[in-house]
MDTraj code that builds the backbone (N, CA, C; nanometers):
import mdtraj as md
import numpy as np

residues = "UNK UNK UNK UNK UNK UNK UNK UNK UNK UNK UNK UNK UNK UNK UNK UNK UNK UNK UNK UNK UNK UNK UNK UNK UNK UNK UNK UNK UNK UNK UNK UNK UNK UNK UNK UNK UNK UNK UNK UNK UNK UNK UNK UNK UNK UNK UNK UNK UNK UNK UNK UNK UNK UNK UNK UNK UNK UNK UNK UNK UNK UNK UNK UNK UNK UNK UNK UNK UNK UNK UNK UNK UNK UNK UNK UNK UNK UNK UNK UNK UNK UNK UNK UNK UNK UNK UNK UNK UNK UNK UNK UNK UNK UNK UNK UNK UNK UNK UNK UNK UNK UNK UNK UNK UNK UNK UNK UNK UNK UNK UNK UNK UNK UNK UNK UNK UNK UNK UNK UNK UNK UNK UNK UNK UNK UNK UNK UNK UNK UNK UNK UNK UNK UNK UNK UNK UNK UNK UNK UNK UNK UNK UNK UNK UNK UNK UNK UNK UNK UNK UNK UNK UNK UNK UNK UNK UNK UNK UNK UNK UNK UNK UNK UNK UNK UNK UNK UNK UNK UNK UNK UNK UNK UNK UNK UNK UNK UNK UNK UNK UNK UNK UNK UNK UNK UNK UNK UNK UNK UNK UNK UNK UNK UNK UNK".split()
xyz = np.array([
    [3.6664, -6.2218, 3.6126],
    [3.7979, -6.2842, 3.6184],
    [3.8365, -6.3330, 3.4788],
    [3.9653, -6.3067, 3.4558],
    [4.0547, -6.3178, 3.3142],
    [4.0650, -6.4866, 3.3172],
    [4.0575, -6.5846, 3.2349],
    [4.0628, -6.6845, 3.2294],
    [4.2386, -6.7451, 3.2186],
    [4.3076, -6.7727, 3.2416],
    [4.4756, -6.8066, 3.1785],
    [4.4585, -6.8994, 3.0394],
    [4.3911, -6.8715, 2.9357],
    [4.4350, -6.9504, 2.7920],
    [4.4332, -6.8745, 2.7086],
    [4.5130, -6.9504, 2.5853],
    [4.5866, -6.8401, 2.4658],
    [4.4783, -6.7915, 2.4594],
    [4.4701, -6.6079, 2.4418],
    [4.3375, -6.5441, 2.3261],
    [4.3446, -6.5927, 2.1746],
    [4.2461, -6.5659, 2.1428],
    [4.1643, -6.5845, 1.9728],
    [4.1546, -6.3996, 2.0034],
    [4.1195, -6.3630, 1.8837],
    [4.1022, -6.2604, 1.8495],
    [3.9622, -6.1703, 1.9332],
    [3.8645, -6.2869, 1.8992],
    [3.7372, -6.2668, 2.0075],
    [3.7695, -6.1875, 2.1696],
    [3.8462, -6.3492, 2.2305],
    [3.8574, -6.3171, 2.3801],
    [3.9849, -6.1980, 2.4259],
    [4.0538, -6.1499, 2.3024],
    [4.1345, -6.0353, 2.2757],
    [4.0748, -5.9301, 2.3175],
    [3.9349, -5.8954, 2.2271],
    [3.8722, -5.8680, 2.2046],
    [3.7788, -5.7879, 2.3652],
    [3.7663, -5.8863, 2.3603],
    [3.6607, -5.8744, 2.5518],
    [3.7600, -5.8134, 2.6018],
    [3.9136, -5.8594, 2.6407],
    [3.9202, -5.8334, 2.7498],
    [3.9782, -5.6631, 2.6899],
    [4.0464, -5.5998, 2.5789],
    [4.0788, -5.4636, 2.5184],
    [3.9227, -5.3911, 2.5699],
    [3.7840, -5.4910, 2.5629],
    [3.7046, -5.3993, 2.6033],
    [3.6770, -5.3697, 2.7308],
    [3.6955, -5.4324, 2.8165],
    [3.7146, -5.4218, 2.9510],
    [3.8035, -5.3449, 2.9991],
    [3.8909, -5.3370, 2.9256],
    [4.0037, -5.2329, 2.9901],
    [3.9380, -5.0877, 2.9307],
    [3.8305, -5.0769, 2.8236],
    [3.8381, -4.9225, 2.7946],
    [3.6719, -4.8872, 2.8944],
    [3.5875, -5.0165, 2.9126],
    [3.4633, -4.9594, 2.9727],
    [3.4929, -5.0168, 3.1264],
    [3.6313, -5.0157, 3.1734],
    [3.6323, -5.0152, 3.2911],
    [3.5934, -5.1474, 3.3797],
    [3.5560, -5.2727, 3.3614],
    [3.5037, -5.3810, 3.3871],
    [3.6487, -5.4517, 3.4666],
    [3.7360, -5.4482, 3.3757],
    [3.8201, -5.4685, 3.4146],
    [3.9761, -5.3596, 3.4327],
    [4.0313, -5.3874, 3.5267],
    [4.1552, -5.2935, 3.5971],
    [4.2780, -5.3284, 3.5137],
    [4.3861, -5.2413, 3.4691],
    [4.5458, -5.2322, 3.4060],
    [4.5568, -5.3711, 3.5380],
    [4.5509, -5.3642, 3.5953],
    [4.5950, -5.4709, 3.6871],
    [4.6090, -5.6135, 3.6814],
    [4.4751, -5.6220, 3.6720],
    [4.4032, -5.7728, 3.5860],
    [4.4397, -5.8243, 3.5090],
    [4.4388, -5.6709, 3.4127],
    [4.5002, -5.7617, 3.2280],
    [4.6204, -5.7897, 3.2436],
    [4.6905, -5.6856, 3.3368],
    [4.8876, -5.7488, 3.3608],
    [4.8689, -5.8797, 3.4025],
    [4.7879, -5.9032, 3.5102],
    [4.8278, -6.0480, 3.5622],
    [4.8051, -6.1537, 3.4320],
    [4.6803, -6.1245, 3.4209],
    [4.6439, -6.2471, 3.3040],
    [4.7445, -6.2529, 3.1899],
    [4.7514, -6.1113, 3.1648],
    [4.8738, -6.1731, 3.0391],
    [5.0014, -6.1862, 3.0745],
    [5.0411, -6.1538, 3.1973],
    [5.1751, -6.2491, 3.2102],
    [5.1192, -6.3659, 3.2291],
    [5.0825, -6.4218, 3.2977],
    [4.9926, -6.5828, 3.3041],
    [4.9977, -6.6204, 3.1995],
    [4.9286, -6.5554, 3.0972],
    [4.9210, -6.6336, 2.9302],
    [5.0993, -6.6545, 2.9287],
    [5.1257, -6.5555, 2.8778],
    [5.2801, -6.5298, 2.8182],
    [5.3587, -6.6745, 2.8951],
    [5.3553, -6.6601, 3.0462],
    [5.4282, -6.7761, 3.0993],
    [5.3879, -6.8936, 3.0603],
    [5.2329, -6.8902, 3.0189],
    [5.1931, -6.9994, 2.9783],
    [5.2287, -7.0824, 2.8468],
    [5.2295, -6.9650, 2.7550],
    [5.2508, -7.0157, 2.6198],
    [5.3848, -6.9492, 2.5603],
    [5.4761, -6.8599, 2.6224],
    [5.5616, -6.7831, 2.5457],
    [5.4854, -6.7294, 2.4453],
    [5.6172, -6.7642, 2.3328],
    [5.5988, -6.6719, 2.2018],
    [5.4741, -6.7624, 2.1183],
    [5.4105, -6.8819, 2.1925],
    [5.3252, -6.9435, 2.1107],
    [5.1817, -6.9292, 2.0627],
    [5.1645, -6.8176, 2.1013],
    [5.0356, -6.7430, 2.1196],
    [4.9792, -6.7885, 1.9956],
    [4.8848, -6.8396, 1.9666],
    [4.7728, -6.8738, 1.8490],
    [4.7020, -6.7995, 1.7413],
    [4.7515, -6.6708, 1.6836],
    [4.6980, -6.5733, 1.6528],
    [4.7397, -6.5386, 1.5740],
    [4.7264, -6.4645, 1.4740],
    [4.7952, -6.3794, 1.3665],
    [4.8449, -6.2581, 1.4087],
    [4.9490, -6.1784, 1.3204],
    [4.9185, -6.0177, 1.3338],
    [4.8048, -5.9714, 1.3324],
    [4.7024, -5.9880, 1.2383],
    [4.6065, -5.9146, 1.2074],
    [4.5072, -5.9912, 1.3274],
    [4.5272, -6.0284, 1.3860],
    [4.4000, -6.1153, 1.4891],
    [4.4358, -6.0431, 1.5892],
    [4.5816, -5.9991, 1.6329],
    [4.6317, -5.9397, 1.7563],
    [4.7209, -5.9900, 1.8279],
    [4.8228, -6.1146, 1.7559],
    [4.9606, -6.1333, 1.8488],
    [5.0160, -6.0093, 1.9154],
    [5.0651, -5.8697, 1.8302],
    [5.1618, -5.8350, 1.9142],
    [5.0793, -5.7122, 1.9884],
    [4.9750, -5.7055, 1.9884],
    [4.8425, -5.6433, 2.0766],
    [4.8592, -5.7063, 2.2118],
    [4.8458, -5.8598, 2.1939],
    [4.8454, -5.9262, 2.2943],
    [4.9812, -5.8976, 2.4183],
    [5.0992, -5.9162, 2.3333],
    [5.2341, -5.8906, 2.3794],
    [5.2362, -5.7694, 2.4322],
    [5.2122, -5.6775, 2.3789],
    [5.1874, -5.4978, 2.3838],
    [5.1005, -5.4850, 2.5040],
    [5.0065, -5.5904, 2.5696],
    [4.9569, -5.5816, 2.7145],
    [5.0284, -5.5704, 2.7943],
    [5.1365, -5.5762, 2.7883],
    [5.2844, -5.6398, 2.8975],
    [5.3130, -5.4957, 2.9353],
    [5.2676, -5.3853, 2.8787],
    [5.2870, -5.2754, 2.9197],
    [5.1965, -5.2146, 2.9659],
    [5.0761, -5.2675, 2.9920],
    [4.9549, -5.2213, 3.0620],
    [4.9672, -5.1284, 3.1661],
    [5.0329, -5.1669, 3.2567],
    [5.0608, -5.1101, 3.4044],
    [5.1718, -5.0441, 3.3991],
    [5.1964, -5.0012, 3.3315],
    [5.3616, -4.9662, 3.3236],
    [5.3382, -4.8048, 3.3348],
    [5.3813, -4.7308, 3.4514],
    [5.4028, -4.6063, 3.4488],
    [5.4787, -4.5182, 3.3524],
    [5.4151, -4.3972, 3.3461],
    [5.4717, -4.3665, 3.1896],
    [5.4529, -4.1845, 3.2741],
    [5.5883, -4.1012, 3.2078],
    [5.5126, -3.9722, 3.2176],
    [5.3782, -3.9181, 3.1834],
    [5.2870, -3.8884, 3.2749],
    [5.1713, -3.8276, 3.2461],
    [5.0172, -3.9717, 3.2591],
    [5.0976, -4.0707, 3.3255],
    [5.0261, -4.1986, 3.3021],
    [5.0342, -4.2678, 3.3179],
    [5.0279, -4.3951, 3.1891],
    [5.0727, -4.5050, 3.1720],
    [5.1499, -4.4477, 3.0780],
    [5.2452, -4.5728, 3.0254],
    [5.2805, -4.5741, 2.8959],
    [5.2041, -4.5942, 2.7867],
    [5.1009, -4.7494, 2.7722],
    [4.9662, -4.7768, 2.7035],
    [4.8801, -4.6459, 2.7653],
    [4.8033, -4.6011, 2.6658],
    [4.6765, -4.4824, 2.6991],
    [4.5734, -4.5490, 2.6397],
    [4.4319, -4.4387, 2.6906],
    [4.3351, -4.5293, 2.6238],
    [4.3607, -4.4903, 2.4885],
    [4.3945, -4.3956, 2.4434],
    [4.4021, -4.4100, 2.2842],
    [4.4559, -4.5200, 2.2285],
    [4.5382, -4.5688, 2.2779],
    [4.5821, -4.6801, 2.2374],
    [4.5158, -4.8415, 2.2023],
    [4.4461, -4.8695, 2.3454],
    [4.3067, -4.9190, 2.3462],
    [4.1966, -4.9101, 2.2679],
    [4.1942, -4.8131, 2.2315],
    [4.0906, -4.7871, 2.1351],
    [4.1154, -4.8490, 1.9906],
    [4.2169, -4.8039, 1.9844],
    [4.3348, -4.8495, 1.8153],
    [4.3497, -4.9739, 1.8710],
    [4.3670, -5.0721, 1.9282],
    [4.3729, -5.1831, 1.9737],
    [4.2539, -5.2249, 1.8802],
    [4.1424, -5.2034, 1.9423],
    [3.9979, -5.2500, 1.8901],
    [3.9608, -5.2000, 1.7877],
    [3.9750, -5.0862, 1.7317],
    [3.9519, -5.0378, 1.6195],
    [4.0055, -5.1685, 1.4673],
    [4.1370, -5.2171, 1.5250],
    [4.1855, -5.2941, 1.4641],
    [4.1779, -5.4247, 1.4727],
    [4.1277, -5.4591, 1.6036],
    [4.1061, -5.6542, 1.6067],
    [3.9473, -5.6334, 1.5497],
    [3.8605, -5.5178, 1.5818],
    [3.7179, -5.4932, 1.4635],
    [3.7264, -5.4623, 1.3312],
    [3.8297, -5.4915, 1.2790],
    [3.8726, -5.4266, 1.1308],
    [3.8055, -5.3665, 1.1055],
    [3.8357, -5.2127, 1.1609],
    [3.7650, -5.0596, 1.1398],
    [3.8479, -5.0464, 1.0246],
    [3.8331, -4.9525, 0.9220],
    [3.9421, -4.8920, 0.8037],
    [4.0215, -4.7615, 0.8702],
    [4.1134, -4.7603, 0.8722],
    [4.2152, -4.6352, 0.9056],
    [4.1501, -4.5016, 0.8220],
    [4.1481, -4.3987, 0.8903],
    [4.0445, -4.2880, 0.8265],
    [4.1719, -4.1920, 0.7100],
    [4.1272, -4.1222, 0.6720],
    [4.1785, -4.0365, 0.5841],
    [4.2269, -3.9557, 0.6328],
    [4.3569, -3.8956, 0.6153],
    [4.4080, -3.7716, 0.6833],
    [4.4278, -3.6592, 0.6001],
    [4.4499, -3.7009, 0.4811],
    [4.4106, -3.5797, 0.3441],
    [4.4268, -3.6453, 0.2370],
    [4.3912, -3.5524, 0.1252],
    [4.3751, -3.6141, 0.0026],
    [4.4662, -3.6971, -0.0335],
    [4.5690, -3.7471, -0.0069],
    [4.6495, -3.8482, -0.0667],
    [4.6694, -3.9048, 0.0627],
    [4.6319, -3.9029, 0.1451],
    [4.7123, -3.9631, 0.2854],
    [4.6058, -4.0784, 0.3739],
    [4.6275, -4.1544, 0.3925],
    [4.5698, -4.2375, 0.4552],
    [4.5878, -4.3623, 0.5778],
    [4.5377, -4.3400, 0.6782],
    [4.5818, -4.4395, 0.8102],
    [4.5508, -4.5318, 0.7969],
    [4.6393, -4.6179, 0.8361],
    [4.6163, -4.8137, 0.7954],
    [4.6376, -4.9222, 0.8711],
    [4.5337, -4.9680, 0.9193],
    [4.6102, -5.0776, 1.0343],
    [4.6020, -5.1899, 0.9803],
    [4.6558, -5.2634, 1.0814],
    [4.7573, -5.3645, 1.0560],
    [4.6641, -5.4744, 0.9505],
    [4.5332, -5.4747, 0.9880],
    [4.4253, -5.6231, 0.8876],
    [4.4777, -5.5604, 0.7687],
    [4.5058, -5.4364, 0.7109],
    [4.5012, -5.3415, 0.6124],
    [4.6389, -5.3407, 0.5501],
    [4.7259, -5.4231, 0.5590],
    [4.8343, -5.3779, 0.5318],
    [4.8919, -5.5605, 0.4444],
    [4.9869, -5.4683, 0.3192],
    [4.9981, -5.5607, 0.2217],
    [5.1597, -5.5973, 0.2939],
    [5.1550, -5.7372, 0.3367],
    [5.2804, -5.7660, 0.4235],
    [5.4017, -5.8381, 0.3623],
    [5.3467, -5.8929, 0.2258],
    [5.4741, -5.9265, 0.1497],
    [5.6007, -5.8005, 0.1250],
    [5.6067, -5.6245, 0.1078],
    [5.6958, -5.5803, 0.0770],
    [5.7733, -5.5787, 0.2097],
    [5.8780, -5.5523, 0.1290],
    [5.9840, -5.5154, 0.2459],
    [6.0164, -5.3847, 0.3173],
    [5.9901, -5.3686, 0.4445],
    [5.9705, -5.1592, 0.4619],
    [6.1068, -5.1241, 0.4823],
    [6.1378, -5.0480, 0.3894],
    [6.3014, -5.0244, 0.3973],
    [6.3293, -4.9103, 0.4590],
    [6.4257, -4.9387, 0.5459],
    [6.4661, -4.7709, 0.6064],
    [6.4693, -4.6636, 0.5370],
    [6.4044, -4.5769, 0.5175],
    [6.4330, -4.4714, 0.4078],
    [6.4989, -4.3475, 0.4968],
    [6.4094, -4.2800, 0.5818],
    [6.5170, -4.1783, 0.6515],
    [6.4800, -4.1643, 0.8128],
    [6.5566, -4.0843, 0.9063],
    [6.4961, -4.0388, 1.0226],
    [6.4512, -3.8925, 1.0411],
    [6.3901, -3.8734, 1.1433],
    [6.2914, -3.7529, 1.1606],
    [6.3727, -3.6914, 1.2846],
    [6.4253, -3.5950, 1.3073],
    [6.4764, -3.5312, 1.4203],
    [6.3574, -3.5233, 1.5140],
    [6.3352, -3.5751, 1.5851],
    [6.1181, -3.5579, 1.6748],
    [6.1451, -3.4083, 1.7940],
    [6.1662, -3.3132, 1.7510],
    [6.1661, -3.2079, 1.8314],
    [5.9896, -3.1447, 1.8403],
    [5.9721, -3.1943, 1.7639],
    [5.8312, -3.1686, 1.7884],
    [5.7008, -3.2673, 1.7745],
    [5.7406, -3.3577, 1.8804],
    [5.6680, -3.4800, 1.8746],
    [5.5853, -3.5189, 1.7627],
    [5.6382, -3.5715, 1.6311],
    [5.5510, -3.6156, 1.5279],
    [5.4621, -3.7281, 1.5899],
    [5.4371, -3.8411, 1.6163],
    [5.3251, -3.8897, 1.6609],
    [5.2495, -3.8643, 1.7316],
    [5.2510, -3.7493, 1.7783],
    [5.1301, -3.6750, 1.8780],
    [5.0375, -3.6374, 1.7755],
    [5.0617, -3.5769, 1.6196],
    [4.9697, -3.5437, 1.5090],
    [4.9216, -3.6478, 1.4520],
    [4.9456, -3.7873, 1.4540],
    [4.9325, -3.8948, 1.3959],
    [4.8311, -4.0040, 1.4588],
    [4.7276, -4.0599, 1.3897],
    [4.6956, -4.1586, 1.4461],
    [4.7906, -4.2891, 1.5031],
    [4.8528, -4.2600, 1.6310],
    [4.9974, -4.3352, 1.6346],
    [4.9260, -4.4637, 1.7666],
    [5.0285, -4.5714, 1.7618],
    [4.9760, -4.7111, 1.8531],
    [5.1143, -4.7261, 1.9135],
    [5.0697, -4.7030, 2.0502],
    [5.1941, -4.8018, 2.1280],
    [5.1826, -4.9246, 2.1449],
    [5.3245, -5.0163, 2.1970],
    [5.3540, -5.1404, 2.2306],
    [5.4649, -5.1719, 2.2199],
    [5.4347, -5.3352, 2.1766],
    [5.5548, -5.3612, 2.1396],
    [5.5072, -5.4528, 2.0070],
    [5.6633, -5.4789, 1.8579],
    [5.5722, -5.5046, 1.7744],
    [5.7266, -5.6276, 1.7284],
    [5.8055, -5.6545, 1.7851],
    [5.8899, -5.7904, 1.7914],
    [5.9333, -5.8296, 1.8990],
    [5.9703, -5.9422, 1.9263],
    [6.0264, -6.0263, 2.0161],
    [6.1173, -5.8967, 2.0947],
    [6.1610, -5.8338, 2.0615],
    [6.3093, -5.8015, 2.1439],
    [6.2267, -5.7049, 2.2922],
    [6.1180, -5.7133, 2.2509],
    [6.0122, -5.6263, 2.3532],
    [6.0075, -5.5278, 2.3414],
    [6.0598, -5.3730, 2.2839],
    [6.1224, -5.2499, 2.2303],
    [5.9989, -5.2055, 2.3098],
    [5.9497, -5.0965, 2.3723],
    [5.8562, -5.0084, 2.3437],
    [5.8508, -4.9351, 2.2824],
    [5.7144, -4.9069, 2.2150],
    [5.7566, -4.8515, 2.0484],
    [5.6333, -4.7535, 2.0143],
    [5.6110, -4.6915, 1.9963],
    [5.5012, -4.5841, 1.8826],
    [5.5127, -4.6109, 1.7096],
    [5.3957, -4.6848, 1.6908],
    [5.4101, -4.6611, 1.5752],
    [5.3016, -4.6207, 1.4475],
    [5.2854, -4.6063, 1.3533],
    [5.1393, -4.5290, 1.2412],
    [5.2146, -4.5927, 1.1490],
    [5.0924, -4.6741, 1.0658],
    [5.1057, -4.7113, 0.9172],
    [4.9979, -4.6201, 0.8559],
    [5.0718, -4.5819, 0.7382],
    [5.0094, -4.4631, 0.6427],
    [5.0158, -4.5101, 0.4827],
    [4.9215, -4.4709, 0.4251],
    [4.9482, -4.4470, 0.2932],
    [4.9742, -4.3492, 0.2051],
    [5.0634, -4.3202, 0.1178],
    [5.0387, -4.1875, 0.0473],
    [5.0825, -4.1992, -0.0876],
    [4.9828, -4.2251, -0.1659],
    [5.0231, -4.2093, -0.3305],
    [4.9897, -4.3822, -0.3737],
    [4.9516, -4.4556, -0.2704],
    [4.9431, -4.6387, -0.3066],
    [5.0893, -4.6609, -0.2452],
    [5.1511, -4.5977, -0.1853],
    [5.2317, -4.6707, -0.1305],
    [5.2493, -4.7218, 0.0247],
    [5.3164, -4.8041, 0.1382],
    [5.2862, -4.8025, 0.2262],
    [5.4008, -4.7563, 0.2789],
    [5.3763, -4.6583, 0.4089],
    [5.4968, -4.6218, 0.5329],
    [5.4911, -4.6527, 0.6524],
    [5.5934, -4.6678, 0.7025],
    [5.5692, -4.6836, 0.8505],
    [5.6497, -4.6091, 0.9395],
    [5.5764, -4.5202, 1.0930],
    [5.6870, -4.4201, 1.1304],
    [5.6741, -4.4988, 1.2855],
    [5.7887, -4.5239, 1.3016],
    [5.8200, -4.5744, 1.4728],
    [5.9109, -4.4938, 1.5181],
    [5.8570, -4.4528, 1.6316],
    [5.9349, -4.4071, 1.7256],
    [5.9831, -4.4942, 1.8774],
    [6.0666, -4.5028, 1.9050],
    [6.1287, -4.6189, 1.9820],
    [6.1693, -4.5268, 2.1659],
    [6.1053, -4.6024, 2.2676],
    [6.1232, -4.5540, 2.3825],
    [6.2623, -4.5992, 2.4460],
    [6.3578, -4.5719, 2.3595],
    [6.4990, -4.5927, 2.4437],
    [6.6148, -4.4714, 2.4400],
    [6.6927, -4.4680, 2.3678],
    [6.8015, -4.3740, 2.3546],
    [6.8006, -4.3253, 2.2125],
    [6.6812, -4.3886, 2.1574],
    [6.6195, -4.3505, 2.0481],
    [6.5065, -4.2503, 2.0056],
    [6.4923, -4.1920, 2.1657],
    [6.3548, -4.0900, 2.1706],
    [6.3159, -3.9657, 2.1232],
    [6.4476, -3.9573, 2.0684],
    [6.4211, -3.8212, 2.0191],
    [6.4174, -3.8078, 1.8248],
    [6.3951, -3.9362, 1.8017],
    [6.4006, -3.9491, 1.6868],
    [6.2633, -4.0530, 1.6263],
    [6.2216, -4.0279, 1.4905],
    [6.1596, -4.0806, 1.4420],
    [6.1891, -4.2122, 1.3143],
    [6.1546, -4.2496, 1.2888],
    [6.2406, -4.3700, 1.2314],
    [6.1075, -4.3673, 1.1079],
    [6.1548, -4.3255, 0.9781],
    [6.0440, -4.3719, 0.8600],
    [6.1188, -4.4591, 0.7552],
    [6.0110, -4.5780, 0.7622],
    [6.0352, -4.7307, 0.6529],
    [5.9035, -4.7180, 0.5402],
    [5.9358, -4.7688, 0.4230],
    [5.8059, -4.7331, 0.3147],
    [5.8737, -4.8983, 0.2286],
    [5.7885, -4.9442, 0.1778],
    [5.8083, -4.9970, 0.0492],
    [5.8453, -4.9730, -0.0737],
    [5.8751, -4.8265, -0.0581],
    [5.9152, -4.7468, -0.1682],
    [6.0572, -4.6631, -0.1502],
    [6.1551, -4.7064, -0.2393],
    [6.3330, -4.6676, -0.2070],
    [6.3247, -4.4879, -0.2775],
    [6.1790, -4.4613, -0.3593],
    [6.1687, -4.3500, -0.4326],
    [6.1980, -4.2151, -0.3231],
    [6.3145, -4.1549, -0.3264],
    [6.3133, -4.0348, -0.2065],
    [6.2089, -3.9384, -0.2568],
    [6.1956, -3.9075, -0.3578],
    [6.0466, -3.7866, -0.4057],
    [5.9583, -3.8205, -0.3505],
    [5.9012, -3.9361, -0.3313],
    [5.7538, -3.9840, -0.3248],
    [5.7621, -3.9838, -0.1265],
    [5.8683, -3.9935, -0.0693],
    [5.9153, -3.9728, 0.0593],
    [5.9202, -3.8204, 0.1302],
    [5.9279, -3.7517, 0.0311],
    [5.9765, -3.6253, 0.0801],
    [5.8239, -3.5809, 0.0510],
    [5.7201, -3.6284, -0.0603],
    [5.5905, -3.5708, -0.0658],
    [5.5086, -3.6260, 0.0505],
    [5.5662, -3.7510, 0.0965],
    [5.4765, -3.7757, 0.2490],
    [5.5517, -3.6761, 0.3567],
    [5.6685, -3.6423, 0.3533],
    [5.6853, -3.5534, 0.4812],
    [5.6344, -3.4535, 0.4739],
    [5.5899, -3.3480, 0.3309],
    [5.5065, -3.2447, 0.3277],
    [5.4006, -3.2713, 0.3709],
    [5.3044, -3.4182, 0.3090],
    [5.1911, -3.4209, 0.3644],
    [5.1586, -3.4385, 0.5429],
    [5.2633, -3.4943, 0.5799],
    [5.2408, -3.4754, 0.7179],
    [5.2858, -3.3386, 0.7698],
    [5.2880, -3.2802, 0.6929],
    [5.3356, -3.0968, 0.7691],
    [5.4024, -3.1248, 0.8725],
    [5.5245, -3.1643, 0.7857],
    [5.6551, -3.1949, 0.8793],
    [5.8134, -3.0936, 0.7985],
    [5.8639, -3.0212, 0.9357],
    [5.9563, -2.9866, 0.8499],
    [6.0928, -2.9994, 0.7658],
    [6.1027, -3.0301, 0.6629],
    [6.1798, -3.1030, 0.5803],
    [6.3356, -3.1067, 0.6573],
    [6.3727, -3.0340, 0.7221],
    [6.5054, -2.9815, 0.7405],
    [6.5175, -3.0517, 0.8398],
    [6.4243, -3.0886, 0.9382],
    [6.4727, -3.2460, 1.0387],
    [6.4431, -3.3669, 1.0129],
    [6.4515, -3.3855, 0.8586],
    [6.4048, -3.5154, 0.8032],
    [6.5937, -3.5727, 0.7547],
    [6.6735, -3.6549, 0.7667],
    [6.7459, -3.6985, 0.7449],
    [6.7554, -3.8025, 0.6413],
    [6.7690, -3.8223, 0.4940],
    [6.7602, -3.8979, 0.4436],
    [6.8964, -3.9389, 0.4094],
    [6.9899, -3.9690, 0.4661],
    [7.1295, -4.0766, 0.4089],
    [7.1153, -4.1496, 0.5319],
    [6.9720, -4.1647, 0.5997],
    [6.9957, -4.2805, 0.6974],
    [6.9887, -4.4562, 0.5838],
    [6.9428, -4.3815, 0.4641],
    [6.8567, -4.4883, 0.4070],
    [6.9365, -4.5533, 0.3041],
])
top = md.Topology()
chain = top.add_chain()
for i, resn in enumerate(residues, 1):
    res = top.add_residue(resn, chain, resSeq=i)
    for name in ("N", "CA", "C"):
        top.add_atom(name, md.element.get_by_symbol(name[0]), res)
traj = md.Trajectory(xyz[None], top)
């Protein structure tokens, strides 16, 4: 049984593992974390990097999804991968996956362009569902590196689905257009005067 008080990163921790070795049911963790949530709202005790919006991102546990849930265990996994500050692995020579302990949070990620998603780009990507602000969005998203710089690609489960949304710290369109090559993506559904 799920206890009702704010998680720490730890008891985050337990219960992300319970949901992947089965101990505990999508069921459980819904109840408990609405319980928390009613309990504490937005006051949850935690950092990003500890797992606030991990925590929030439970709220979709149970949530039917084509082919599923909406949360998968991949997701779960990247859950823990990241409240264990695993390092995001390499995807090629300049390219690199980055979660969230990993990520330099003073820049600002500026819209740079959108991705036409006809061919599901986060299916190739080490990608994380949830949700990752207040407004609750369900969201897909991968932080990457390429060249020392940081990106971020969200894809958004609303009337927004057919599109990819890429933000970088970097306004440089060259250094943008060399991450869409590196993701062997094709340039011609990349839109850049979104930015």
């Amino acid at each position: 049984m799920l206890l009702v008080e704010a998680p720490d990163r730890n008891r985050l921790l337990k219960v992300v593992d319970a949901l992947i070795d089965g101990s505990c049911t999508r069921e459980e963790v819904a109840s408990w974390q609405r319980a928390v949530q009613a309990a504490c709202s937005w006051e949850i005790p935690i950092s990003e990097s500890d797992g606030y919006w991990y925590f929030y991102g439970l709220s979709f546990v149970d949530l039917p999804f084509p082919g599923g849930y909406f949360l998968r265990e991949k997701d779960f996994n990247e859950y823990r991968a990241d409240l264990r500050q695993a390092a995001g692995e390499i995807l090629s020579e300049d390219l690199i996956h980055r979660r969230s302990w990993q990520l330099d949070r003073k820049p600002v990620r500026w819209p740079i362009a959108v991705i036409h998603d006809e061919s599901d780009v986060m299916s190739t990507l080490p990608g994380c569902r949830g949700t990752f602000e207040k407004r609750m969005d369900m969201v897909e998203h991968c932080h990457v590196e390429y060249r020392s710089n940081q990106y971020l690609l969200v894809k958004q489960f609303d009337e927004h689905l057919s599109q990819v949304l890429l933000l970088g710290n970097s306004r440089d369109k060259s250094k943008a257009e060399g991450l869409i090559e590196a993701l062997s993506l094709d340039s011609s559904a990349v839109d850049f005067s979104y930015g």
